[in-house]
BAMARTI-396608 format. One record per residue: residue in three letters; x, y negated, z negated of N, C-alpha, C, O, CB in turn. Coordinates in steps of 0.2 Angstrom, whole numbers, padded with zeros to 4 digits, always signed. Glycine has a CB too. Layout:
BEGIN
ALAXYZXYZXYZXYZXYZ;...
This chain:
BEGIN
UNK+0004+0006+0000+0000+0000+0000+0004-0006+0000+0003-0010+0004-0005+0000-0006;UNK+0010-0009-0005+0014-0012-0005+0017-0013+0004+0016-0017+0008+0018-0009-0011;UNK+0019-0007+0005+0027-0009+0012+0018-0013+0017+0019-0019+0020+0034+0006+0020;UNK+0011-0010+0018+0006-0010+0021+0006-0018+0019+0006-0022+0024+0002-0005+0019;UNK+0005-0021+0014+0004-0027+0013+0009-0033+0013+0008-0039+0012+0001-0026+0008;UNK+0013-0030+0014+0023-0035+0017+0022-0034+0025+0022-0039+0028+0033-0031+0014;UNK+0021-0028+0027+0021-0027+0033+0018-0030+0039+0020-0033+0044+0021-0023+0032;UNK+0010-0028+0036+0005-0029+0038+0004-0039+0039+0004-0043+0044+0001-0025+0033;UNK+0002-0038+0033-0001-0046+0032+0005-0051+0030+0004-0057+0028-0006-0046+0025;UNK+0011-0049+0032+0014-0055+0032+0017-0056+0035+0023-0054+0036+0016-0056+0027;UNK+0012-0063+0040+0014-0065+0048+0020-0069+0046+0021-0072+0040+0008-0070+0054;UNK+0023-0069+0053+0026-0074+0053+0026-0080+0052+0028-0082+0058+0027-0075+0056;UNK+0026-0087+0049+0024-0097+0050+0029-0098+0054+0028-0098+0060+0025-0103+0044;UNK+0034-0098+0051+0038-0101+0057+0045-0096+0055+0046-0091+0051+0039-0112+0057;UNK+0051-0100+0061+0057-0095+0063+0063-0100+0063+0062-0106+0062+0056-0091+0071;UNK+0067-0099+0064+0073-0104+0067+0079-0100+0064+0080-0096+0060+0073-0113+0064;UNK+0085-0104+0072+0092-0102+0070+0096-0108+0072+0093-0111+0076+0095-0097+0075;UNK+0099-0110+0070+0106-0115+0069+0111-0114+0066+0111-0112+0060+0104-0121+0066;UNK+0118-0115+0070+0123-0115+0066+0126-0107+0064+0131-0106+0060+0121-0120+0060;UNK+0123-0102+0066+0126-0096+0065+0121-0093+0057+0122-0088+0055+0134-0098+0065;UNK+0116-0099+0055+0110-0092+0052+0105-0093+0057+0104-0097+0062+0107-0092+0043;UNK+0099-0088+0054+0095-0087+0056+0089-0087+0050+0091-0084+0045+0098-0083+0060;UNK+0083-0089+0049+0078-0090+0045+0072-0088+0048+0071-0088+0054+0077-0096+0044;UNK+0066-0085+0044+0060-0084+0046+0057-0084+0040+0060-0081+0035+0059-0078+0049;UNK+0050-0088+0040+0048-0091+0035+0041-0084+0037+0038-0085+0042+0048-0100+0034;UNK+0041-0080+0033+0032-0078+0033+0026-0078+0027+0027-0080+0021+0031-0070+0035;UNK+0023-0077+0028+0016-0078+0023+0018-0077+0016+0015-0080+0011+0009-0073+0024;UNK+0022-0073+0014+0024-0070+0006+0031-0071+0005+0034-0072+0000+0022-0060+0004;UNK+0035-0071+0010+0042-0071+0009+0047-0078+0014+0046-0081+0019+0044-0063+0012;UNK+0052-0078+0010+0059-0082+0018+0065-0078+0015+0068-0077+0010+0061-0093+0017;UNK+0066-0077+0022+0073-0074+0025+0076-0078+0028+0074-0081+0033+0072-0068+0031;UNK+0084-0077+0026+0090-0081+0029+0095-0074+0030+0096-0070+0025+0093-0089+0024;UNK+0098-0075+0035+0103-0071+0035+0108-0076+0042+0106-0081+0046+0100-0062+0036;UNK+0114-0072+0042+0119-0073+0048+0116-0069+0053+0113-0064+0052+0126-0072+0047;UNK+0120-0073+0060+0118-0072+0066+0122-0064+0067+0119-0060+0070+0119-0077+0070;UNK+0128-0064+0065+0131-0057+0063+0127-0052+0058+0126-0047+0061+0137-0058+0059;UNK+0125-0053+0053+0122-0048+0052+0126-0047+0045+0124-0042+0041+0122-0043+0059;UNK+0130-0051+0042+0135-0050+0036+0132-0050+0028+0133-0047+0023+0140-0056+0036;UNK+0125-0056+0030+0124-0060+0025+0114-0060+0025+0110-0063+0029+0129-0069+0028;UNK+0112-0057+0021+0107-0058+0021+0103-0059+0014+0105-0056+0009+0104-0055+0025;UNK+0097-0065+0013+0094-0065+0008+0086-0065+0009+0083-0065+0015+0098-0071+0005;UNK+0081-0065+0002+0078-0066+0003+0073-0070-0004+0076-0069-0010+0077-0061+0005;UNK+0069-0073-0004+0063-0074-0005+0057-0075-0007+0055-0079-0003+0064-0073-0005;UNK+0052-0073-0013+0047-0072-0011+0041-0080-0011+0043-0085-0014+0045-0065-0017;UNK+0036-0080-0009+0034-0086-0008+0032-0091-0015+0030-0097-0015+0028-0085-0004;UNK+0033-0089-0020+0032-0090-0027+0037-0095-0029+0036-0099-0033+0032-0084-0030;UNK+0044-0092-0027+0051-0096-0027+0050-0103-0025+0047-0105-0020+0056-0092-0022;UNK+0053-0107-0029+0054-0115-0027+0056-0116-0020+0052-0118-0017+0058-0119-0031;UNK+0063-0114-0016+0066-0114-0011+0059-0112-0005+0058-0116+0000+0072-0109-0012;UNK+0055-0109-0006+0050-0106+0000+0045-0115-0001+0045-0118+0005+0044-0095-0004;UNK+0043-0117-0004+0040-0119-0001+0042-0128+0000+0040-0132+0005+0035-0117-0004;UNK+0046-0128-0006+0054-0134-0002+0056-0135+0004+0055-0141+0006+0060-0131-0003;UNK+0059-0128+0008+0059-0128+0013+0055-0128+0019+0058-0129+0024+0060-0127+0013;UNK+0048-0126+0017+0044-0124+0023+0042-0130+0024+0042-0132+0030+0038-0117+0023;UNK+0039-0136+0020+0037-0141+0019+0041-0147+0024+0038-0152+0026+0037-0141+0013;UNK+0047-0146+0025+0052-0150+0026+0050-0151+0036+0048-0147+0040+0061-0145+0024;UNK+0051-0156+0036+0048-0159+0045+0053-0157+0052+0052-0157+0058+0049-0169+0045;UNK+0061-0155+0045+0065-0154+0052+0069-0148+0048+0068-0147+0042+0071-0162+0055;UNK+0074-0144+0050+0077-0140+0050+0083-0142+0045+0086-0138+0042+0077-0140+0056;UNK+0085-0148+0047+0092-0148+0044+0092-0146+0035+0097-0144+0032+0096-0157+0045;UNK+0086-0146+0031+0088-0145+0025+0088-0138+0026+0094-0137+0025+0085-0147+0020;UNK+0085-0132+0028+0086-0126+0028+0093-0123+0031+0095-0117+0030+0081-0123+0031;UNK+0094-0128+0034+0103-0123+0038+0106-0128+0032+0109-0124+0028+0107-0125+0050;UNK+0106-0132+0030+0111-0134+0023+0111-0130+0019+0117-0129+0017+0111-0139+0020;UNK+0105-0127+0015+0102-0123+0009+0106-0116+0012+0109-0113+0007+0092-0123+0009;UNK+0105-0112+0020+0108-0107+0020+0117-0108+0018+0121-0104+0015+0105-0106+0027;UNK+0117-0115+0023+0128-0114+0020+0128-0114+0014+0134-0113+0013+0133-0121+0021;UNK+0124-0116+0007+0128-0118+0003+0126-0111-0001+0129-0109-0006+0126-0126-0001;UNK+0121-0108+0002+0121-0102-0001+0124-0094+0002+0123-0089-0002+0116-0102-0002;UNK+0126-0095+0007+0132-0093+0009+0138-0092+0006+0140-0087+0004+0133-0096+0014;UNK+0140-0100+0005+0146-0099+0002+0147-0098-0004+0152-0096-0006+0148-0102+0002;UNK+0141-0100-0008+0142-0098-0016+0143-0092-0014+0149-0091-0015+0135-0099-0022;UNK+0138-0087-0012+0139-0080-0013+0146-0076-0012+0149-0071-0016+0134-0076-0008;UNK+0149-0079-0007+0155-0077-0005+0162-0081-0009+0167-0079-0011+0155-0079+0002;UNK+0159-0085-0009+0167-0087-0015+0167-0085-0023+0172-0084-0026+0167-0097-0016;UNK+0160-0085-0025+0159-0080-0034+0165-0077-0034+0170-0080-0037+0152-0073-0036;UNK+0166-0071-0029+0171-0065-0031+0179-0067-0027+0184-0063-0027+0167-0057-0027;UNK+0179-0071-0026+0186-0073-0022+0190-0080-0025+0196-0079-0025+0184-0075-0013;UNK+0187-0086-0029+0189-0090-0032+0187-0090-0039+0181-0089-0040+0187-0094-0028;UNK+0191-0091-0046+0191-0090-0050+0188-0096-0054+0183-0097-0057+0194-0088-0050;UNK+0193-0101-0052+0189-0108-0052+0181-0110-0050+0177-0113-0054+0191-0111-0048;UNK+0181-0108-0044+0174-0109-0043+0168-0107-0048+0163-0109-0050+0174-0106-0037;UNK+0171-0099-0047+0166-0092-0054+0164-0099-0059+0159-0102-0061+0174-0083-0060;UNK+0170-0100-0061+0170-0104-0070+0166-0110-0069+0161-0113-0073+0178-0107-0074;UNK+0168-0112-0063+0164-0120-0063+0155-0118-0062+0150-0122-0064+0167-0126-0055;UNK+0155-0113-0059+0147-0113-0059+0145-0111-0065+0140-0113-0068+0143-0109-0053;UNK+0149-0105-0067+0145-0102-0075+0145-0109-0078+0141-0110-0083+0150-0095-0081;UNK+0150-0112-0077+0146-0120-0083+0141-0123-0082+0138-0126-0086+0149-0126-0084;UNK+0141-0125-0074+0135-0126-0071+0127-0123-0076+0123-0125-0080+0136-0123-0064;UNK+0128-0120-0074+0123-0114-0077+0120-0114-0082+0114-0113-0082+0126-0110-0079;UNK+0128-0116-0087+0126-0115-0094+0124-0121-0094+0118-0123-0097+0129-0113-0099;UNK+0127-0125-0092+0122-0134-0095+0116-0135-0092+0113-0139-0094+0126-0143-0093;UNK+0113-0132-0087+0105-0132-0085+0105-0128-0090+0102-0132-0095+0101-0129-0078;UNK+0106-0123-0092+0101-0119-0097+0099-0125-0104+0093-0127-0106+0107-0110-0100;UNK+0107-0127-0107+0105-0132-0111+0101-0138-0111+0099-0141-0115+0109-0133-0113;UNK+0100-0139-0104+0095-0145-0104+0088-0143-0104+0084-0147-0107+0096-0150-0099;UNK+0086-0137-0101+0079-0135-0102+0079-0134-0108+0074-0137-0110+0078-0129-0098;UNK+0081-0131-0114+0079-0128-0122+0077-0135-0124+0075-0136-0130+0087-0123-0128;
């Protein structure tokens, strides 16, 4: 019933590619991945980013949103620096929400 109800009922809105990703925004979910095929993310329409983005008039914030999350993912495990600066990141949103 689930794969039936992603599958099924959940058309396409809209699509797009620039810059080497690729995006597809559908009814419950958004998908970004590379045009390679390396890098893919998802999701569900509930998520702030889904409807952030779908809202947007032109394109350029979703291919920015895809580089920057691109590169986080890829630099976490390769730069140490980086790792630390975001876990502080992190942690000071956490402390400003409590």
């Amino acid at each position: 019933m689930k794969w039936w109800f992603f599958r099924v009922k959940n058309t396409t809105v809209r699509k797009g590619e620039e810059g080497g990703f690729k995006w597809r925004f559908r009814r419950f979910t958004m998908e970004i991945s590379t045009v390679s095929g390396n890098f893919k993310a998802r999701w569900t329409a509930d998520a702030h980013p889904y409807g952030y983005l779908l809202s947007g008039k032109d394109d350029e914030n979703i291919h920015g949103y895809c580089q920057i999350i691109y590169e986080i993912s890829k630099l976490l495990t390769t730069d140490q620096k980086f790792a630390t600066d975001i876990q502080k990141a992190v942690r000071d949103y956490d402390k400003r929400l409590q």
